[in-house]
C-alpha positions in Angstrom: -215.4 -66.1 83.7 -216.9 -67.4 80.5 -214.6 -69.5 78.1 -216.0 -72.0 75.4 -214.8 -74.4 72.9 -217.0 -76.0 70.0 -216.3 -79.2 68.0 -218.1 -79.7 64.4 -218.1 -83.6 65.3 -219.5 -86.4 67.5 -217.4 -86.0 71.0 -216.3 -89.4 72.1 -213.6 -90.8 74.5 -209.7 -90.3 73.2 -208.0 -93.3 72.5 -204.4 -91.8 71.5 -201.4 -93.5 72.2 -199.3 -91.1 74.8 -195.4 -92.9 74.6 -192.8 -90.9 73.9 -191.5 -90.1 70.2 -188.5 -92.5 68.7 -185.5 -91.4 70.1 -184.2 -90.0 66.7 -186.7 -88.5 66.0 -186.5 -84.1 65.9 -188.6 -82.5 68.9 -191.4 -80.5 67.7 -191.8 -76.7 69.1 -194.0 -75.7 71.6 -194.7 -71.8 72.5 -196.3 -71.6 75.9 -198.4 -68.3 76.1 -200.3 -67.5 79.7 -203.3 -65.4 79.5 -205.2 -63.5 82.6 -201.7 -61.6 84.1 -201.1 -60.4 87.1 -202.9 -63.9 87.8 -206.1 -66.0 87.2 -207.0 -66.4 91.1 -210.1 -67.3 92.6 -208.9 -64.7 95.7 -207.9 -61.1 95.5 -205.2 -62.6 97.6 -201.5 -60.3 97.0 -199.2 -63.0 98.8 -201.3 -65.7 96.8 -200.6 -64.2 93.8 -197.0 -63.1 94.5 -196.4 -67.0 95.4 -197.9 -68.7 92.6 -195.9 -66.3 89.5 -192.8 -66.7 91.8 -193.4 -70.5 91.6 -194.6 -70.8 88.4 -191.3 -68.4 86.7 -188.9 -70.0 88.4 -190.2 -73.7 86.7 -190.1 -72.1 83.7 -186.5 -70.9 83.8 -185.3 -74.4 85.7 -186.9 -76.2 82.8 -185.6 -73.6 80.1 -189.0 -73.1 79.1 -189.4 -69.3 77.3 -193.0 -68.2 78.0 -195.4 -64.7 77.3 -197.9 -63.5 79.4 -200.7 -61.8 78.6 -202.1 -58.9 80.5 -205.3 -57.6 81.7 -204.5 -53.9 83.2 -207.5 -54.0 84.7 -206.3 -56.4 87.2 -203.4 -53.9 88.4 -206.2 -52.2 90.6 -207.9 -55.5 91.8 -205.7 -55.7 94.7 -202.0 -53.8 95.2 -201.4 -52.2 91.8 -197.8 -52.0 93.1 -197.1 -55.2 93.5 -199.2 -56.5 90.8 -196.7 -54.4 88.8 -193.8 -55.4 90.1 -195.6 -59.4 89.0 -194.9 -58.4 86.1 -191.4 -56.8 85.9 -190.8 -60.3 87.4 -192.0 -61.9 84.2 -189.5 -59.9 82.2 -187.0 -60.3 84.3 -187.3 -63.8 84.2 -186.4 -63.1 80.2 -189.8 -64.1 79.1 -191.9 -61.7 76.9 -195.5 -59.6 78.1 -198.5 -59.1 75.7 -201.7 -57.7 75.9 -204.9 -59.5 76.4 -207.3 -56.3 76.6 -208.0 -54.1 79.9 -211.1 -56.0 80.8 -211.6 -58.9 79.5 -214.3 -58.7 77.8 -215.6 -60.0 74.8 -215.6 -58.1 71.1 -219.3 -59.7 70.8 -220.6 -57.7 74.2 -218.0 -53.7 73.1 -218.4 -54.1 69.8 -215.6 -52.9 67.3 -215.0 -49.7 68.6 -215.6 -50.4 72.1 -213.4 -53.3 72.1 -210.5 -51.8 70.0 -210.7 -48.7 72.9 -210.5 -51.6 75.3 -207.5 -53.2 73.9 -205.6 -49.5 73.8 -206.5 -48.8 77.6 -205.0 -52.3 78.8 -201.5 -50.9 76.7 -199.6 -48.1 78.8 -198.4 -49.8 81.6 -197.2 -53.2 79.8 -195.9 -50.9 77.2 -193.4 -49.0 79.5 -191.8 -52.0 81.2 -191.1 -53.4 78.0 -189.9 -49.9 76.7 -187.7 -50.2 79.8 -185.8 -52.9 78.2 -185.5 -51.7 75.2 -188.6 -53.6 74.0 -192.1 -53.0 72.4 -195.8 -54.4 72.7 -196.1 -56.3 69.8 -198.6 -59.5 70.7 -202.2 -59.5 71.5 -204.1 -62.6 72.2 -207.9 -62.0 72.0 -210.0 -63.2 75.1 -212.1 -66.0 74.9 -210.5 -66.6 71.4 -213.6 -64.3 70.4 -212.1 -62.2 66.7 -215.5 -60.6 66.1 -218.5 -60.7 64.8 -219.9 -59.7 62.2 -217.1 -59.9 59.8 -216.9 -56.3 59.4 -216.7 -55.7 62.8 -213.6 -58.9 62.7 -212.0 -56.9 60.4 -212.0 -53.3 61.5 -210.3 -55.1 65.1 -207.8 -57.1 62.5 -206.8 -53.7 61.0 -206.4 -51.5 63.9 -204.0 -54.4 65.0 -202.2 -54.6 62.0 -202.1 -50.3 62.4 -200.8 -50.0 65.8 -197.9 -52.8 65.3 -199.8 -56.0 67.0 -199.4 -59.4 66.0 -202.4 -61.9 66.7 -201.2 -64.3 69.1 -203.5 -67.7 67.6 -204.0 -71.2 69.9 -203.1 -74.7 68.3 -203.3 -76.1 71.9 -205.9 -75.5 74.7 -206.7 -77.9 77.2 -209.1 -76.2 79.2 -206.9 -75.5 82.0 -209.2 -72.5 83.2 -211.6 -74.6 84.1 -209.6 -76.8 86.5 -208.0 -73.8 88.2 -210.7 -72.2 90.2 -211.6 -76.0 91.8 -208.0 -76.0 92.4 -208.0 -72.6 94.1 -211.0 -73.3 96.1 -209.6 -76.9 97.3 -206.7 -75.0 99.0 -208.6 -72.3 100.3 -210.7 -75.3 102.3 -207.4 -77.3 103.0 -208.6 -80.2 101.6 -205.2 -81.6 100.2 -206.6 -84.7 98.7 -209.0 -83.2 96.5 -205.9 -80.7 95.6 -203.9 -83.4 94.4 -206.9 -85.3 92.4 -207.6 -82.2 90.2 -203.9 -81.7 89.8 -203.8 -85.7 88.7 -207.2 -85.0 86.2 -205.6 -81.9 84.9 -202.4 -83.6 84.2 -203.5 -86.6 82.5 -206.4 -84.7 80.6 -204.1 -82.2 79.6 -201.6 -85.3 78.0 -204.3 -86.7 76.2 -205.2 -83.5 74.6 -201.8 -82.5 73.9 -201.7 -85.6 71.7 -204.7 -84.9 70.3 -204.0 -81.4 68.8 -200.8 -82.9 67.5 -202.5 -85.4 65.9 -205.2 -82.8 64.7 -202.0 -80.5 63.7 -200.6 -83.3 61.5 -203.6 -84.2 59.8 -204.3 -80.4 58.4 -200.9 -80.1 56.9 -199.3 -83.5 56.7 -196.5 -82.9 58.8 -196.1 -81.3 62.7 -196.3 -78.1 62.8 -194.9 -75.6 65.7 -197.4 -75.4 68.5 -198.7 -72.2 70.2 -200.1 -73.7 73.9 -202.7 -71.9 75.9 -202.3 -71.8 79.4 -203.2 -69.4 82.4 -201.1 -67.8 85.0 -202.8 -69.7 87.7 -201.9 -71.8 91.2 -202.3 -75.0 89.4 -200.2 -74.3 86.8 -197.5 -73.4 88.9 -198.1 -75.9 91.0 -198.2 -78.3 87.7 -194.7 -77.1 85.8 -192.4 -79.9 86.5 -194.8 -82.1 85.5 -196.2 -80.1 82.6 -192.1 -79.9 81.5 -192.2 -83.8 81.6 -195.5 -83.9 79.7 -193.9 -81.8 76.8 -191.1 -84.1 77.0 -193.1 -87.2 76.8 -194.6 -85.2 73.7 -191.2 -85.1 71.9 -191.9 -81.0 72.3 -189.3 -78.6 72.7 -190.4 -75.3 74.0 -189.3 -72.0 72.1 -190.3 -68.3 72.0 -193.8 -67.6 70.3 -191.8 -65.5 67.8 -190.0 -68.7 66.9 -193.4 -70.7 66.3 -194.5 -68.2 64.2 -192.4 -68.8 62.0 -193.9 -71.8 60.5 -195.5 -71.3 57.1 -198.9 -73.0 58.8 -199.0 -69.5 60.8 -199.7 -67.8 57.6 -203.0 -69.7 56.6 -205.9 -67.8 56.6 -208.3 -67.4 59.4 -211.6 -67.1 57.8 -214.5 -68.1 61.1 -216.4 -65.8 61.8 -218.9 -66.4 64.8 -219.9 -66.4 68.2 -218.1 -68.9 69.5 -214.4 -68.9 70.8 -212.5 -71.6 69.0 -208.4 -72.0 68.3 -206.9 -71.9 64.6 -206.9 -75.8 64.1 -210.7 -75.2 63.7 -210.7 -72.3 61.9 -208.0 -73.7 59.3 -210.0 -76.6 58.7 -212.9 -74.6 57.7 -210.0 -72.8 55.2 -208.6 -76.0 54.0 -211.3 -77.9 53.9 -210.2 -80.7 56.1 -212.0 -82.6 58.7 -210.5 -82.7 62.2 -210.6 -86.0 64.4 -213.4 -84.8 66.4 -214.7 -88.8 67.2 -211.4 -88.6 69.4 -211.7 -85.4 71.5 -212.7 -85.2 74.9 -214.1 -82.9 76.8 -212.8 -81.9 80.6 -214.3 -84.4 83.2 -217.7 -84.0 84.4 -216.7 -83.5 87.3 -214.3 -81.1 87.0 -217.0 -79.0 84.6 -219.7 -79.3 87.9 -216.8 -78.4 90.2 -215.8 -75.2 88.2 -219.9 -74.6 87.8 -220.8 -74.4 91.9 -217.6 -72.7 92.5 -218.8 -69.8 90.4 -222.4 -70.2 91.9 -220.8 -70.2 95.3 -221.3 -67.1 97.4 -219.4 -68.4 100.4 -216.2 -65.9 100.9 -212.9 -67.9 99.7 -209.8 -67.4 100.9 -206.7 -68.6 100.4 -204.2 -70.2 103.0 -200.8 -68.8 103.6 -198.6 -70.2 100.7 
């Protein structure tokens, strides 16, 4: 799997402050969106993925945390397409909201305009009847890799068949990387070795609190006050394995989760989006380029080293994986 961010700055170590807001203080909002339904696993495992969205809904509704997941229909047939299915009738049962992220995966860059808009149309029919079922439609789409298209005709012939068909882009004001510690995390399970488990659970956890922080301080800094957050996450072991402690995190944050409809509704959301490029980058970025602001890119961080060479070998590694029981 390919993901990318780029930073227009110097990368240096984050030095953010992490307590908790004043007490009087009004939470922000947080939308959490999951990408790569029926699961990002690094085993065509049913029971693995069965456990780890049973897990990972059931934190979300104990923590009163509304979510949407975005699907890749491609991934029905990768293992049981029944009871990848029924993974996702779980989701909407759960009362949180489906979306679609594409058939393949693949990137607009690689299909082109009319490849990739045929692409998004084949990953529709089966989220689109379960949430007919309920009496509700597809309305989000969330590009993969963050890729919008390039060149900018080719950006805007996707942008307008979106628009045509009734979609609303899903954007990113929060992404820490949490791809790129789930496939370690897999792969430390699958070779039962618990105390590496729990160290790239720790690195993801604090890593993921420090860039939290940073995007809200990013956030603030384009439009002089906090904004409503859309978070990226996957629908992966490790977050489901993470949720309490990801619940506290947004806590800690002073952030209240709410429905991505409801964080759309912050005027911020209607700035324009005017990158164009190769790269995969989230809407802080791109709405600096539009307002003309710098972002604090001497404070970011990138993932760990190690984590970054542990997600590199894993994908290098031919050894069969598999899971253990959950």
């Amino acid at each position: 799997m390919r993901m990318m961010k780029t930073a227009l700055g110097l990368i240096a170590p984050l030095v953010l402050l992490t307590h908790p807001a004043a007490a009087h203080e009004e939470p922000g909002k947080v939308a959490l969106t999951f990408d790569d339904l029926p699961a990002l696993s690094l085993f065509a495992d049913q029971p693995y993925v069965n456990y780890l969205n049973d897990m990972l809904l059931r934190g979300l509704k104990r923590h009163h945390l509304p979510a949407i997941g975005f699907v890749n229909e491609s991934k029905l047939d990768e293992i049981d397409r029944a009871q990848q299915i029924a993974n996702l009738r779980k989701w909407l049962d759960a009362g949180m909201n489906l979306g679609n992220h594409t058939f393949s995966h693949e990137s607009p860059d690689e299909l082109g305009g009319p490849g990739y808009i045929a692409d998004i149309a084949k990953g529709e029919p089966v989220t689109r009847e379960l949430l007919a079922e309920r009496h509700k439609k597809l309305e989000w789409f969330r590009h993969p890799y963050l890729e919008t298209g390039i060149p900018e005709a080719v950006k805007r012939e996707i942008d307008n068949w979106l628009t045509a068909h009734g979609y609303r882009i899903a954007p990113v004001t929060i992404d820490a990387d949490d791809w790129e510690f789930a496939e370690p995390y897999d792969d430390a399970i699958s070779r039962h070795d618990e105390a590496r488990r729990l160290r790239i659970k720790k690195q993801y956890l604090e890593y993921t609190e420090r860039t939290v922080a940073w995007y809200q301080k990013a956030s603030e800094g384009l439009f002089g006050r906090r904004i409503a957050l859309v978070m990226l996450l996957h629908d992966s072991r490790l977050n489901a394995d993470s949720i309490d402690d990801l619940a506290a995190l947004l806590k800690r944050r002073n952030l209240r989760g709410v429905t991505l409809d409801e964080a759309m509704k912050d005027p911020a959301y209607r700035t324009h989006d005017p990158y164009v490029g190769h790269d995969g980058i989230e809407w802080n970025e791109r709405w600096s380029q539009e307002l003309h602001k710098d972002l604090p890119w001497a404070s970011y961080q990138d993932p760990p080293k190690n984590i970054v060479e542990e997600y590199d070998r894993n994908n290098h590694d031919q050894r069969p994986a598999k899971p253990v029981t959950p």
